[in-house]
C-alpha positions as CSV (number, residue, x, y, z in Angstrom):
1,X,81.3,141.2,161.4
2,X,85.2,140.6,160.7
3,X,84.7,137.5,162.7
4,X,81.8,136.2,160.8
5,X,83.4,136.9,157.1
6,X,86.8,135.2,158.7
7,X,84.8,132.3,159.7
8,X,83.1,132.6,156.3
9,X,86.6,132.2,154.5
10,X,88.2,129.7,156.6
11,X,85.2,127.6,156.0
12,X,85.1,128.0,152.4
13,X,88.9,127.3,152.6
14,X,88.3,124.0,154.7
15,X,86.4,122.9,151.3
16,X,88.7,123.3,148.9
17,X,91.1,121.6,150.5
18,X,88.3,119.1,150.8
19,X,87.5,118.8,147.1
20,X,91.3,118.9,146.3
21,X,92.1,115.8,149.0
22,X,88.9,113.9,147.0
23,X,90.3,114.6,144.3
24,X,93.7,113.9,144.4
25,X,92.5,110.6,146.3
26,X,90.8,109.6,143.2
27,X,93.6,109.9,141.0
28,X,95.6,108.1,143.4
29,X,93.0,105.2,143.7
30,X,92.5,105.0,139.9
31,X,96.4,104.4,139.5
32,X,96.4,102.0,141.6
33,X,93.8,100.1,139.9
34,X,95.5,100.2,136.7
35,X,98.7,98.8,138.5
36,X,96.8,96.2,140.5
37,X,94.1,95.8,138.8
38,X,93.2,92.7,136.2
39,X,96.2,91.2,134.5
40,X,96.3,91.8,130.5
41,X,96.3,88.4,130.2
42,X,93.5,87.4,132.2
43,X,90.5,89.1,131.1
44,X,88.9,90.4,127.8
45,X,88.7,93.5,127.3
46,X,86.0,95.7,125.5
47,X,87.3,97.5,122.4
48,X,85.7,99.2,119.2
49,X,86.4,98.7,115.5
50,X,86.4,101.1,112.8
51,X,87.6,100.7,109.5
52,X,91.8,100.6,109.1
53,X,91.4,102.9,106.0
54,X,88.9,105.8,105.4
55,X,89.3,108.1,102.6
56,X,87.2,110.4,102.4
57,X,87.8,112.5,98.8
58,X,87.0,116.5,98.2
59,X,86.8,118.2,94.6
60,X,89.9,120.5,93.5
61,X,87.9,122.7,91.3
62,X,84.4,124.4,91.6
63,X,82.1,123.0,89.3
64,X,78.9,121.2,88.0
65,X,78.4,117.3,89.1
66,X,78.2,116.1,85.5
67,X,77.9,112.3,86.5
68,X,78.3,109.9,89.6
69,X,79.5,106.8,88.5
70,X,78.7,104.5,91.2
71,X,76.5,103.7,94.2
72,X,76.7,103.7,98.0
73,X,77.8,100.2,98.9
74,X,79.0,99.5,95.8
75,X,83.0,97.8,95.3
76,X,85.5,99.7,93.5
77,X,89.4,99.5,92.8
78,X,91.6,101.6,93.2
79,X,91.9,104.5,90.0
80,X,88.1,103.7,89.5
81,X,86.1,107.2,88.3
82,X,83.8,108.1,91.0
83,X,82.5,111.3,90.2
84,X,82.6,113.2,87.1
85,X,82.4,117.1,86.9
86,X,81.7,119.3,84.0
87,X,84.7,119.5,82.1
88,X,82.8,120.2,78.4
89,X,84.9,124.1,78.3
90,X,88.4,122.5,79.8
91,X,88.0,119.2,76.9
92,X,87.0,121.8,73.6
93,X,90.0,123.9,74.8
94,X,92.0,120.6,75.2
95,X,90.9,119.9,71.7
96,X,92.4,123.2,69.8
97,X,95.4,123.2,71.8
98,X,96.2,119.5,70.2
99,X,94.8,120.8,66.8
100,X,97.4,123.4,67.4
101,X,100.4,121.2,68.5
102,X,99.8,118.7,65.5
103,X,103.1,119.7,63.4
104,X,104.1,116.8,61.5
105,X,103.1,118.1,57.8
106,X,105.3,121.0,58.4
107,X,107.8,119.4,59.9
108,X,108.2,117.2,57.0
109,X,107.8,119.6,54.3
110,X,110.6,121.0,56.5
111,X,112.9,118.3,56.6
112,X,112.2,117.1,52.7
113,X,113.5,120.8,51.8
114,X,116.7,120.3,54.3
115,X,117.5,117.1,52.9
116,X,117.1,118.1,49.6
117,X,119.0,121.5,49.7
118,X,121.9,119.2,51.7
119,X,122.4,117.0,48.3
120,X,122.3,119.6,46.5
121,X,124.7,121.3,48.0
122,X,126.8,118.1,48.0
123,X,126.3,117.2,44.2
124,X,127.6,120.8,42.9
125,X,130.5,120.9,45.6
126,X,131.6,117.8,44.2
127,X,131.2,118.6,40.2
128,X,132.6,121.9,40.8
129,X,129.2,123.8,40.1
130,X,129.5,126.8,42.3
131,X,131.0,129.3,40.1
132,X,131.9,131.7,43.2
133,X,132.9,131.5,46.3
134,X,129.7,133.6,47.1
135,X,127.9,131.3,45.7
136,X,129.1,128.5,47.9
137,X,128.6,130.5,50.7
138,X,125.0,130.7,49.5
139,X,124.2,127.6,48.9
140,X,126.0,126.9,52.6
141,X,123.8,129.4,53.8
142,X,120.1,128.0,52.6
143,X,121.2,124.6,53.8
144,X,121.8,126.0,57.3
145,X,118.4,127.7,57.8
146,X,116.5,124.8,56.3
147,X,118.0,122.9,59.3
148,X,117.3,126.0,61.7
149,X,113.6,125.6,60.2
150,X,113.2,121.9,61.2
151,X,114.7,122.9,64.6
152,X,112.6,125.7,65.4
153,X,109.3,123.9,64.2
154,X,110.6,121.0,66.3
155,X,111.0,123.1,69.3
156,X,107.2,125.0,68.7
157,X,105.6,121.4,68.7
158,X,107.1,120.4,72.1
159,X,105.9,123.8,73.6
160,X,102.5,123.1,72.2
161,X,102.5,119.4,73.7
162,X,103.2,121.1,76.7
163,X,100.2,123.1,76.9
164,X,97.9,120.2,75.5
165,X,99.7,118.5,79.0
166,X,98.3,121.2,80.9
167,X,94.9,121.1,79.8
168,X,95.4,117.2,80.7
169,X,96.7,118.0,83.9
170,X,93.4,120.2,84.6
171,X,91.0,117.9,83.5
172,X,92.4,115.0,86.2
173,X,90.4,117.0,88.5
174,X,87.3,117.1,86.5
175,X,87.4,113.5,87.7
176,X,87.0,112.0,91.6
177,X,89.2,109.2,91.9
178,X,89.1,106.3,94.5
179,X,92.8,106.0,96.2
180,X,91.9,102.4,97.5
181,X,90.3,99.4,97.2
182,X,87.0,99.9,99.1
183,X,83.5,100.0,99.2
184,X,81.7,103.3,98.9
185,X,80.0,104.3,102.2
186,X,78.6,107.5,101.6
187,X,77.9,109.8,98.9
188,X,77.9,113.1,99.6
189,X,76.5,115.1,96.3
190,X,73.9,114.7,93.3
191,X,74.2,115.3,89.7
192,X,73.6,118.8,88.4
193,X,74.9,120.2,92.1
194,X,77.4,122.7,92.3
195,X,80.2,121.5,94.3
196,X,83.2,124.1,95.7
197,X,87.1,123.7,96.0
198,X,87.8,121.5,98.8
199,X,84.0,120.1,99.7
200,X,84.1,116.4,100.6
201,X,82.0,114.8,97.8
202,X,82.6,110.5,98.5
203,X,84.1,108.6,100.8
204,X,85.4,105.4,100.5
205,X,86.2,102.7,103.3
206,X,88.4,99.1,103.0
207,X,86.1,96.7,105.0
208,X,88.2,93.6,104.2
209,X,90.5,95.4,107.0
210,X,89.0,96.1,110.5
211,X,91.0,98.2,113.1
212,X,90.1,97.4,116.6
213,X,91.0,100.0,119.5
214,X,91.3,98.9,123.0
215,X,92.2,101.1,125.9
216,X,94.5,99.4,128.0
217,X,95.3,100.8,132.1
218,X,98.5,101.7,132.6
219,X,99.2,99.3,134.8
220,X,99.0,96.8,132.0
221,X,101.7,98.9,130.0
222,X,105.1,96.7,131.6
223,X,103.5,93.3,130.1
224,X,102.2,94.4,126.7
225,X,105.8,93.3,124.8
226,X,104.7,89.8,125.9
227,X,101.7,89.8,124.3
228,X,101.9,87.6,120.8
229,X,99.0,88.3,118.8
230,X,95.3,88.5,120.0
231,X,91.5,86.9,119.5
232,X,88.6,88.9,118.9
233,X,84.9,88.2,119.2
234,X,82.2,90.6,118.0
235,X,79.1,90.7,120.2
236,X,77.0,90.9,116.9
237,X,78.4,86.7,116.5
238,X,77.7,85.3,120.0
239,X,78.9,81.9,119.8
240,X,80.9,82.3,116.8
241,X,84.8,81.5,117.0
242,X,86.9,84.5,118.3
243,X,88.9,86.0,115.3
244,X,93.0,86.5,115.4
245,X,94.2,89.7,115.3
246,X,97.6,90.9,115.1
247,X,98.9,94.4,117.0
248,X,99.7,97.1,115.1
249,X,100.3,100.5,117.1
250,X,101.1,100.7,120.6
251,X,101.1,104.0,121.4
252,X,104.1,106.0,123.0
253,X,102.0,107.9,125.6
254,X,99.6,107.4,128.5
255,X,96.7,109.4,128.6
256,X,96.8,111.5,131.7
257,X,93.2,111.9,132.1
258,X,92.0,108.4,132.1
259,X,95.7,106.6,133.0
260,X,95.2,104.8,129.4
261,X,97.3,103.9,126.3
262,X,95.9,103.3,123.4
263,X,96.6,100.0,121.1
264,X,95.5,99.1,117.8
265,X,94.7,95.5,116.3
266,X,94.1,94.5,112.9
267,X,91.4,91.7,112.0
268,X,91.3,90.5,108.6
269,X,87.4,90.2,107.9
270,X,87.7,89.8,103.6
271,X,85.0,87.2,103.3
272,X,83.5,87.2,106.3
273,X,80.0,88.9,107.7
274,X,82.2,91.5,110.0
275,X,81.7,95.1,109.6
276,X,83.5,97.8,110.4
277,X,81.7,99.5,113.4
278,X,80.6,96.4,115.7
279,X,80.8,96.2,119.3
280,X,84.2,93.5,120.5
281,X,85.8,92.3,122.8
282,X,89.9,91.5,123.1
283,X,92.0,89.0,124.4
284,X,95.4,88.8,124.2
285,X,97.7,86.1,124.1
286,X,100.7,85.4,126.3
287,X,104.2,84.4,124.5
288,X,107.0,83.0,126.0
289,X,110.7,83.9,126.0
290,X,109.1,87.7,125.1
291,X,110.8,91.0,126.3
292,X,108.6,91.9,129.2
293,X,109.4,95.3,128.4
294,X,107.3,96.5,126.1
295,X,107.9,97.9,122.4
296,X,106.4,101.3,121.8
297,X,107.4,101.3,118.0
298,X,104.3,100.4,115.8
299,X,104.0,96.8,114.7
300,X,104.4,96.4,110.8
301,X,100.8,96.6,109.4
302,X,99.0,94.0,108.0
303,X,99.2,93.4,104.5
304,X,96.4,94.5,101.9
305,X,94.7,90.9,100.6
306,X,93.4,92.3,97.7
């Protein structure tokens, strides 16, 4: 019986070290083919777009949808309202707290009764008026609190402009903003629902950007910095002129599990039919005179056209 289970283990020993040889070979085989397998330059190579920018926004506050302002697929700039929530308590509290902060009668019944206690005081100084020294002091007196009065009405009306900005400051989140120049891919509420702190209620996508992602071997990695620029061609356009693209990220690591970097081009598609999301293929071109080792800093991104 100690014979058999011996047997029994070796065997099961004999193929682990079986699987483990496989796959070890595997891994071995795989890096090779990335370091001898197609050259960059010689091939295309499939890839997958997505927009560049995706926003997608969340309310601050709990509340009522009130209104949504606009409609999935529809264009909007950036500051453009989205989505409006109740804000009808916040605004009539808004309302008394400027009511409240609106000081400027007082302040100038205030400053008429300084200015004119000041001449007084000046006139009967100078004519000799003030029959005691008292009465100077007084007079003094009266003209300094009329000042202090001005001052401290001054100083009540900023603190209430304060708290009018706070109500101002809380109602900016009574309204969904768009952070971009986009197009509105999906809404996410209705009107009358109840939305919570922090639930995603729109998102909003720039589609006049398009960011390709291409998975490159790692064999490939030593002659990316030659690469100047690249072409694309979207399999939805067969025939149709492949479109430049410039790099923008090349990405600092290799992805042990696949023996893949990542790197991302940027298509320009603002009037054109491409979309965000379509199948495509890359090319990239060769320079000359290039480093051929390659950059891992991000290329400078394209600039917005709009």
């Amino acid at each position: 019986m100690n014979r058999l289970r011996e047997g029994r283990e070796m065997r099961n020993t004999a193929i682990c070290v079986a699987i483990a040889c496989l796959l070890f070979a595997s891994t071995v085989h795989r890096r090779c083919l990335g370091a001898e397998g197609p050259d960059l330059f010689e091939k295309s190579w499939a890839a997958a777009s997505l927009p560049h920018r995706r926003v997608t926004l969340c309310s601050k506050v709990m509340e009522l949808v009130q209104a949504i302002e606009v409609k999935e697929g529809q264009r909007v700039s950036r500051g453009d309202v989205l989505i409006k929530l109740d804000a009808l308590k916040l605004e009539r509290q808004k309302a008394v707290a400027e009511k409240n902060a609106d000081f400027t009668a007082r302040i100038q019944s205030a400053q008429a009764k300084s200015a004119h206690l000041a001449r007084e005081f000046e006139r009967k100084d100078k004519l000799g008026e003030f029959l005691s020294e008292s009465k100077l002091d007084e007079a003094r007196t009266d003209m300094e609190l009329a000042k202090l009065e001005v001052q401290e009405l001054q100083r009540q009306q900023e603190l209430a402009k304060a708290g009018v900005g706070y109500y101002e400051a809380l109602l900016r989140d009574y309204a969904i903003v768009s952070p971009i120049d986009g197009v509105v891919s999906n809404l996410m509420v209705e009107t009358g629902e109840m939305v919570k702190e922090g639930q995603a209620v729109v998102e909003v996508i720039d589609p006049d950007t398009i960011e390709v992602r291409v998975h490159l071997p790692e064999g490939t990695l030593a002659r990316i910095g030659n690469a100047q620029g690249t072409s694309v061609t979207f399999a939805a356009f067969p025939g149709e002129p492949a479109v430049p693209g410039e790099i923008h990220f090349i990405s600092p690591d290799v992805d042990s599990s696949s023996g893949t970097f990542l790197v991302k081009i940027l298509v320009e598609a603002k009037g054109s039919q491409l979309r965000p999301g379509l199948a495509c293929q890359v090319r990239f071109a060769e320079g000359s005179g290039a480093s051929a080792t390659p950059s891992l800093e991000p290329a400078p991104a394209v600039r917005d056209s709009t």
